[in-house]
C-alpha positions as CSV (number, residue, x, y, z in Angstrom):
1,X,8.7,20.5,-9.3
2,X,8.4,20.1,-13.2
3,X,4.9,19.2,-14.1
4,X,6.0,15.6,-14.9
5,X,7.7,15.0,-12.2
6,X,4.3,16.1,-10.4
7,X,2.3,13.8,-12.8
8,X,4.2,11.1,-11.7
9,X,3.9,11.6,-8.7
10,X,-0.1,11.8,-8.1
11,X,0.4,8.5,-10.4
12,X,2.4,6.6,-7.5
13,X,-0.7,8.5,-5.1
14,X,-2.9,6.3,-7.1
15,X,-0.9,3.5,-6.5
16,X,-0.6,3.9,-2.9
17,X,-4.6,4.7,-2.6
18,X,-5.4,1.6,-4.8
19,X,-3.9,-1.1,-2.2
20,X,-6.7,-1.2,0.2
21,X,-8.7,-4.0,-1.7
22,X,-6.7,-6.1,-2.4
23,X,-5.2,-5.7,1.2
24,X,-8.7,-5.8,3.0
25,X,-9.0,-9.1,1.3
26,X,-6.5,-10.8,3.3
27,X,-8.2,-9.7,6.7
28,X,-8.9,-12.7,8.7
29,X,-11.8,-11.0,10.9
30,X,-11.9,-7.2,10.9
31,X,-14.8,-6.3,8.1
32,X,-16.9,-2.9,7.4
33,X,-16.1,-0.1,9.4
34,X,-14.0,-2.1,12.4
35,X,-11.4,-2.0,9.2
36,X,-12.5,1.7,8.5
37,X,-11.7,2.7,12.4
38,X,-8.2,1.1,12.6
39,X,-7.1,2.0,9.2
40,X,-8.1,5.8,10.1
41,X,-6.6,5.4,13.7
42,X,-3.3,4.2,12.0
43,X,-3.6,7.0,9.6
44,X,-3.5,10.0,12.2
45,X,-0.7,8.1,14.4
46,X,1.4,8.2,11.7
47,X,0.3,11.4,10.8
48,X,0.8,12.5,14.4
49,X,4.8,11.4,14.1
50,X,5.4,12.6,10.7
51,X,3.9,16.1,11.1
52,X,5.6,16.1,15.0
53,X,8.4,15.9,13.3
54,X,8.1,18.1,10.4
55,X,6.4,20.8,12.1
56,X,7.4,20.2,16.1
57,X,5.7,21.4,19.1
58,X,4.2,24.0,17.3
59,X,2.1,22.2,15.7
60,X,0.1,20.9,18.5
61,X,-0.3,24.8,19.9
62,X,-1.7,25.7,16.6
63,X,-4.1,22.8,15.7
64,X,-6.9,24.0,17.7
65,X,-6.6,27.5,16.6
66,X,-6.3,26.8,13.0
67,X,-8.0,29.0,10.6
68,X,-11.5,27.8,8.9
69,X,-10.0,26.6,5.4
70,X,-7.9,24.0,7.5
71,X,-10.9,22.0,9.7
72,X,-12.6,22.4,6.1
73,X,-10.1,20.6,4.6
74,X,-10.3,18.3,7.6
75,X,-14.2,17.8,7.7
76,X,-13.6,17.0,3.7
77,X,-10.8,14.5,4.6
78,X,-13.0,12.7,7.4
79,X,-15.9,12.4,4.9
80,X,-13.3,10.7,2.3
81,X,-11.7,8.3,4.7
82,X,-15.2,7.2,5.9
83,X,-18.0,7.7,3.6
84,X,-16.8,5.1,1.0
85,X,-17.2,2.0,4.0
86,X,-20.2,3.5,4.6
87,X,-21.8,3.4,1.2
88,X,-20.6,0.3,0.3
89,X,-22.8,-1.3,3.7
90,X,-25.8,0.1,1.9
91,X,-25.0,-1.0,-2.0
92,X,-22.3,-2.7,-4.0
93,X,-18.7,-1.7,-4.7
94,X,-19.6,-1.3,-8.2
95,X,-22.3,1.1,-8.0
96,X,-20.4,3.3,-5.5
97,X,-17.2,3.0,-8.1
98,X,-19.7,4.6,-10.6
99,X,-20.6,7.3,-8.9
100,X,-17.1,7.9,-7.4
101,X,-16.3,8.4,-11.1
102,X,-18.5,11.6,-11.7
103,X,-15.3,13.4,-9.4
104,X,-13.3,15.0,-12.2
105,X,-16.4,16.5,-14.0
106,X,-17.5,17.8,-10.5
107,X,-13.8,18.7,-9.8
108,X,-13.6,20.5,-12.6
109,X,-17.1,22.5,-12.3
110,X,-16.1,23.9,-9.1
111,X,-12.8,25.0,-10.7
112,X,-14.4,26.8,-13.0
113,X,-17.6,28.5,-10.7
114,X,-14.7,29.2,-8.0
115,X,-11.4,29.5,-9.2
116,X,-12.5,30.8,-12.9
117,X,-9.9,28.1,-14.2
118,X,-10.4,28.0,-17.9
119,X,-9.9,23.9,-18.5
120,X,-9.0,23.0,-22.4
121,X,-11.4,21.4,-24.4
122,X,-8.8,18.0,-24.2
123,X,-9.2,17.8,-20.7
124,X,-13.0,18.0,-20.5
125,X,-12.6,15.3,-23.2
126,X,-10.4,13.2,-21.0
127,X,-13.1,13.7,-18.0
128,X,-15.7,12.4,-20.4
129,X,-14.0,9.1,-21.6
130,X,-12.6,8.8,-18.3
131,X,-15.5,8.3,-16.3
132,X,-17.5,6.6,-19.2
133,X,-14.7,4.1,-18.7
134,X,-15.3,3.8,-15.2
135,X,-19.0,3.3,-16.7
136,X,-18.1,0.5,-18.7
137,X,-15.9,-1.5,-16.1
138,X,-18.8,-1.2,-13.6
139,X,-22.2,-0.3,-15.1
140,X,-24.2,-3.8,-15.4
141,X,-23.5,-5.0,-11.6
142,X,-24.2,-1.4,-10.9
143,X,-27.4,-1.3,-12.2
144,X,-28.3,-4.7,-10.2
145,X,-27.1,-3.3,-6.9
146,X,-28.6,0.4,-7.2
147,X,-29.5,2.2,-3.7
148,X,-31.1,5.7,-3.8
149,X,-29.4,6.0,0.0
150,X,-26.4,4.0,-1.4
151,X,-25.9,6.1,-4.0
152,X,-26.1,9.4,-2.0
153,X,-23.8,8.2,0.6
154,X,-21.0,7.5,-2.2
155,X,-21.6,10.9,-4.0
156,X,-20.2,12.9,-0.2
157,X,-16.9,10.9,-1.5
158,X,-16.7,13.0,-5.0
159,X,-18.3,16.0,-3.7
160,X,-16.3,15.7,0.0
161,X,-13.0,15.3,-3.0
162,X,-13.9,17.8,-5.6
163,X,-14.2,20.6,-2.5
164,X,-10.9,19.7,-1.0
165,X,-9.1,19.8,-4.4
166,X,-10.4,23.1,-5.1
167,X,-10.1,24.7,-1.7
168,X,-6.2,23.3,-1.5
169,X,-5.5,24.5,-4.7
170,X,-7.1,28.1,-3.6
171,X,-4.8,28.2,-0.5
172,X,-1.7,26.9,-2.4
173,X,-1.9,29.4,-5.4
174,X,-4.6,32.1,-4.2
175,X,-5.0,34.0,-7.3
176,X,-2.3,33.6,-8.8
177,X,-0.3,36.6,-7.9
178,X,3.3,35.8,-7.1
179,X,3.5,39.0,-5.5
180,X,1.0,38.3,-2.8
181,X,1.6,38.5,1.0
182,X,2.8,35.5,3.1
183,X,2.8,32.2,3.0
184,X,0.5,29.7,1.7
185,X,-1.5,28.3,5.0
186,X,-0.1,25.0,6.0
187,X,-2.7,22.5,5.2
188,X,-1.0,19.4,6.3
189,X,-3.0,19.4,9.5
190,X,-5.8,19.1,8.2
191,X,-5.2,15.4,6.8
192,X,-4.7,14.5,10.4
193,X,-7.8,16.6,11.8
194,X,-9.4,14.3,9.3
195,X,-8.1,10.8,10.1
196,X,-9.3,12.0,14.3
197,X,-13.0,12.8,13.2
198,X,-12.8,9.6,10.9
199,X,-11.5,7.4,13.8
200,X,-13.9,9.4,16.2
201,X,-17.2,8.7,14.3
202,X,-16.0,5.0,13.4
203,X,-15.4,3.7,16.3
204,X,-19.0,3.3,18.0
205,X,-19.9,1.1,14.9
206,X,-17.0,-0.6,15.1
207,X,-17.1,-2.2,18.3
208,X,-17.3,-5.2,19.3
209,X,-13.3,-5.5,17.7
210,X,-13.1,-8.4,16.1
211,X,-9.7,-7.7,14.5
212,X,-6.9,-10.5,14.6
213,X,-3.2,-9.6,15.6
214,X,-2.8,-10.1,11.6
215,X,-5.3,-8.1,10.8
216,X,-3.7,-5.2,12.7
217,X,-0.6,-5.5,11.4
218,X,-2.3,-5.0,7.6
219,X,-4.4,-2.3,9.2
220,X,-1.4,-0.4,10.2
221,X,0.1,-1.1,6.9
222,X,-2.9,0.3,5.4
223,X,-3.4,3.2,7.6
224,X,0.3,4.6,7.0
225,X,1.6,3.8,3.7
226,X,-2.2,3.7,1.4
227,X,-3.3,7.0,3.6
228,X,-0.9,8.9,5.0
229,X,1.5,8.9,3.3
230,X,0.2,9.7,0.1
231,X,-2.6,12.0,1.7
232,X,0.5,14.0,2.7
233,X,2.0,14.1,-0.8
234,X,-1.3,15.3,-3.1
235,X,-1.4,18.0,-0.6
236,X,1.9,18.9,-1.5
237,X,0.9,18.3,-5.4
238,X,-2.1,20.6,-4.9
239,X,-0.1,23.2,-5.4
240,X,2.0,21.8,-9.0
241,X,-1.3,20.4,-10.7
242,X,-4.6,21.8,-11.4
243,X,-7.4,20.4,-9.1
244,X,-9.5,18.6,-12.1
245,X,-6.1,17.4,-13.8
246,X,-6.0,15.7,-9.7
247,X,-9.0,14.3,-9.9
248,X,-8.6,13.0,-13.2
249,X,-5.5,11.4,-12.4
250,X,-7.4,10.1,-9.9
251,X,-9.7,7.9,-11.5
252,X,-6.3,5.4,-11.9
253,X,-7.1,4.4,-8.1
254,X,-9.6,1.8,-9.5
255,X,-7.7,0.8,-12.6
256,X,-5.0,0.1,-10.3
257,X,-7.2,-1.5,-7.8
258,X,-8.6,-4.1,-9.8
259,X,-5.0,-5.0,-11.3
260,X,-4.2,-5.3,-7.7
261,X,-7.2,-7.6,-7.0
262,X,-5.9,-9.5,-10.2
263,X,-2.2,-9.9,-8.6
264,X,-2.9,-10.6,-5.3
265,X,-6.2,-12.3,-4.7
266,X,-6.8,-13.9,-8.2
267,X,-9.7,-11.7,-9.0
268,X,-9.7,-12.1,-12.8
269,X,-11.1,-8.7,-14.3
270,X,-13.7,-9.6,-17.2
271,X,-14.3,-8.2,-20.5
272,X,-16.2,-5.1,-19.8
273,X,-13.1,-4.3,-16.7
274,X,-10.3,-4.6,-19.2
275,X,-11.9,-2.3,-22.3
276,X,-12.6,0.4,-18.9
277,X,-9.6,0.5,-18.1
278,X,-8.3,0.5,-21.2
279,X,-10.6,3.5,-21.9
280,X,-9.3,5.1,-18.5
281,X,-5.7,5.0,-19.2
282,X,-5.9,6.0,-22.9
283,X,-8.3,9.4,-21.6
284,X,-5.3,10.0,-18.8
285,X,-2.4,9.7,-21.6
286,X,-3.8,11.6,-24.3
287,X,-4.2,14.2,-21.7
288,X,-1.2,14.3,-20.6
289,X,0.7,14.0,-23.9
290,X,-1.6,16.8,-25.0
291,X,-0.5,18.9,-22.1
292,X,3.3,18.7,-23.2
293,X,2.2,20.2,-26.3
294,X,0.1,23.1,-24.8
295,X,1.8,26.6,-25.4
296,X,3.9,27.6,-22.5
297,X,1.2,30.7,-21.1
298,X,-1.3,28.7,-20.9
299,X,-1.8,27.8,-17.3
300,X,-5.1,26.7,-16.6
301,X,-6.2,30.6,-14.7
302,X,-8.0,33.5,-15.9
């Protein structure tokens, strides 16, 4: 896979993560984590099917006996899934949006402390204007809504992302040598070990169900083609694209979201939302553009 191709790729990711607001906001009775359950329940059937079929039997022999790195992986998944819902019960979608956007800077810290990725000076640039962005779109209802627990809750979502990035990107390349032993672990499972323990822990909060036929129907929608599916892909592009140019990439989940919210539930951005994003997108392009310039040994490793 070329490095555009891969770009592209996480960008559709985005695209795919970025439905769930605009989807949740046609939900006729299902709210707060009762949306967080079913959605993670749809997640790991789907998951259940796909990697059944990708991996057969031997998957289900292997899942309990899978090495640390995987339930890792999974523990970090479950955390994403679920901590968001929860964070957003305890402060506002803004302020929890502003925090979220400290994940590339933390991304690429633990790149550097654990990987020893050198990261040019553009993308550390990009990281900067990116999340100011962010910043800007959300910063004045975030300083009305702010929540010391809040706040904490919605940092285990950049911190749960930022050690999943790195340690997938450590399995898929290791150090680097193309001469190493074996084959990168499969760490597939671990998105559905993740969408179990998200289900698991969701579900005592959220019973009584409420949830209308319709709403299970978007549920399921949301569950397999805004999580699983592309959960199962940035795996995959773990292993083309370094873990902060991921995260980075990332931060198009809420530029997209609120264009969604625009299209489908007439949620007008304002001012300050349109100059983010703007801000946002130009970071993510100079980067990129930037990046096709970038002499062909340089590679992001030591």
């Amino acid at each position: 896979m070329t490095h555009g191709r891969a770009v592209a790729s996480m960008i559709l990711v985005t695209l795919l993560w970025s439905i769930a607001g605009v989807v949740t906001r046609h939900l006729d009775a299902a709210r707060s984590f009762e949306v967080t359950f079913w959605r993670s329940l749809f997640n790991a059937l789907a998951l259940a099917v796909a990697l059944t079929a990708m991996r057969g039997p031997a998957l289900w022999r292997g899942l309990l006996r899978a090495p640390g790195p995987v339930w890792v992986s999974g523990l970090c998944w479950s955390v994403m899934f679920t901590a968001f819902m929860v964070a957003i019960t305890l402060t506002t979608v803004a302020n929890v949006l502003v925090t979220m956007a400290i994940g590339p800077l933390i991304t690429a810290l633990f790149a550097r402390l654990f990987l020893h990725h050198r990261l040019p000076v553009r993308t550390w640039v990009a990281i900067a204007v990116g999340g100011a962005g962010i910043a800007w779109m959300f910063g004045r209802e975030a300083s009305e809504g702010l929540s010391v627990v809040g706040t904490l809750v919605a940092l285990a979502v950049p911190l749960a992302a930022a050690t999943n990035w790195t340690l997938l990107q450590h399995i898929g390349h290791g150090s680097g040598d193309p001469d190493g032993e074996g084959a990168p672990q499969d760490m597939l499972p671990a998105v559905l070990i993740g969408a179990v323990i998200s289900a698991a822990t969701t579900l005592p909060l959220a019973w009584p169900f409420q949830a209308s036929t319709h709403d299970l129907g978007l549920l399921a929608m949301l569950g397999v083609v805004q999580l699983a599916i592309p959960c199962l892909l940035v795996v995959r592009l773990t292993r083309e694209l370094p873990a902060p140019e991921i995260a980075l990439l990332g931060l198009l989940e809420v530029v997209f979201g609120v264009a969604w919210a625009w299209l489908g539930a007439g949620e007008h951005p304002g001012a300050s939302a349109l100059t983010g994003g703007a801000l946002v997108l130009g970071a993510l392009v100079a980067n990129e553009l930037l990046a096709l310039k970038r002499r062909p040994e340089e590679n992001l490793r030591p």
